[in-house]
C-alpha positions in Angstrom: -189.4 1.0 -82.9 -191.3 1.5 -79.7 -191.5 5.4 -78.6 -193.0 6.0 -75.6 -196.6 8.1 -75.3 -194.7 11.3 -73.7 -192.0 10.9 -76.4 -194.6 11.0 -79.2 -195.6 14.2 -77.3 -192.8 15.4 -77.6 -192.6 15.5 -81.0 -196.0 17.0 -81.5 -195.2 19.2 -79.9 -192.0 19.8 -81.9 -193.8 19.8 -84.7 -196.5 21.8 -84.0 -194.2 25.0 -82.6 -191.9 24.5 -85.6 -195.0 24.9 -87.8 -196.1 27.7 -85.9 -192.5 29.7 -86.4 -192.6 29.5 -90.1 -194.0 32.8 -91.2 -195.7 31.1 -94.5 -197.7 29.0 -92.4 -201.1 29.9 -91.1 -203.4 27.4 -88.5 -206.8 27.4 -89.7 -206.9 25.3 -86.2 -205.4 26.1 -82.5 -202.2 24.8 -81.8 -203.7 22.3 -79.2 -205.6 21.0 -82.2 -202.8 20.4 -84.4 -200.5 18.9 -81.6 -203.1 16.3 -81.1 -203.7 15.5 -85.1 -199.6 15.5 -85.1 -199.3 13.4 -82.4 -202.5 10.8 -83.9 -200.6 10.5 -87.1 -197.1 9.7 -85.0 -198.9 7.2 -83.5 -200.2 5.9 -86.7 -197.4 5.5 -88.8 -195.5 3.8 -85.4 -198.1 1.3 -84.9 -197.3 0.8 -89.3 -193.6 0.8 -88.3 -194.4 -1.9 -85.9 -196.4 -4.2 -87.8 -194.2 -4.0 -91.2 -191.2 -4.9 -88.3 -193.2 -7.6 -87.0 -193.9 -8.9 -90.7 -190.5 -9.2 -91.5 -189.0 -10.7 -88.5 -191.7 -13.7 -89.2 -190.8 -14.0 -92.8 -187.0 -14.8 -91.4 -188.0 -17.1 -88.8 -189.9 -19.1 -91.0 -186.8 -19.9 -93.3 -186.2 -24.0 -92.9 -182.6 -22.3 -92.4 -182.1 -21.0 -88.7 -180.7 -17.1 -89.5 -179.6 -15.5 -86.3 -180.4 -12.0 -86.1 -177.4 -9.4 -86.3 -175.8 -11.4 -89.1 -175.4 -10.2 -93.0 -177.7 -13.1 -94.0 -180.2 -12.0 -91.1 -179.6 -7.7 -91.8 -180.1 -8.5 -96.0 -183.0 -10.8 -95.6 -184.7 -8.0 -92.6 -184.6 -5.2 -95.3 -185.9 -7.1 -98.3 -188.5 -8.1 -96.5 -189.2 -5.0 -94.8 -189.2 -3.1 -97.6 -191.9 -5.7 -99.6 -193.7 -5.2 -97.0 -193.5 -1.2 -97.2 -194.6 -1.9 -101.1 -197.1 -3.9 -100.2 -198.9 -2.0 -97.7 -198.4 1.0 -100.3 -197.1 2.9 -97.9 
């Protein structure tokens, strides 16, 4: 999935107010600073997103059998190989 950089802000930002509003939680860092290692990890586990989508899409195209994408066959064989791809990666 491709998120743009001020979407991906966006969230950080979610996520570092929503942190900031529970009262169990306390920042040994500044906001800003958490934002920005929120937003880093976004943008790490996106780029992961986008390489285990990648992975998968080749795995179908390299079938002998031509599998257009939207069909059962195509949506069944995506999400096996996505998710091998998610084991393998260990993620």
């Amino acid at each position: 999935m491709r998120v743009s950089p001020d979407k991906v802000n966006k969230l950080a930002h979610a996520i570092a107010d929503t942190l900031a509003s529970i009262d169990e939680v306390d920042f040994a860092e500044d906001r800003d600073t958490i934002r920005k290692e929120a937003r880093n990890y976004l943008q790490v586990l996106l780029a992961d997103e986008m390489r285990i989508d990648a992975a998968a899409r080749a795995k179908i195209s390299s079938q002998r059998k031509i599998i257009m994408e939207g069909t059962q066959e195509w949506n069944i064989l995506y999400r096996k190989y996505y998710n091998d791809e998610v084991k393998r990666l260990g993620i």
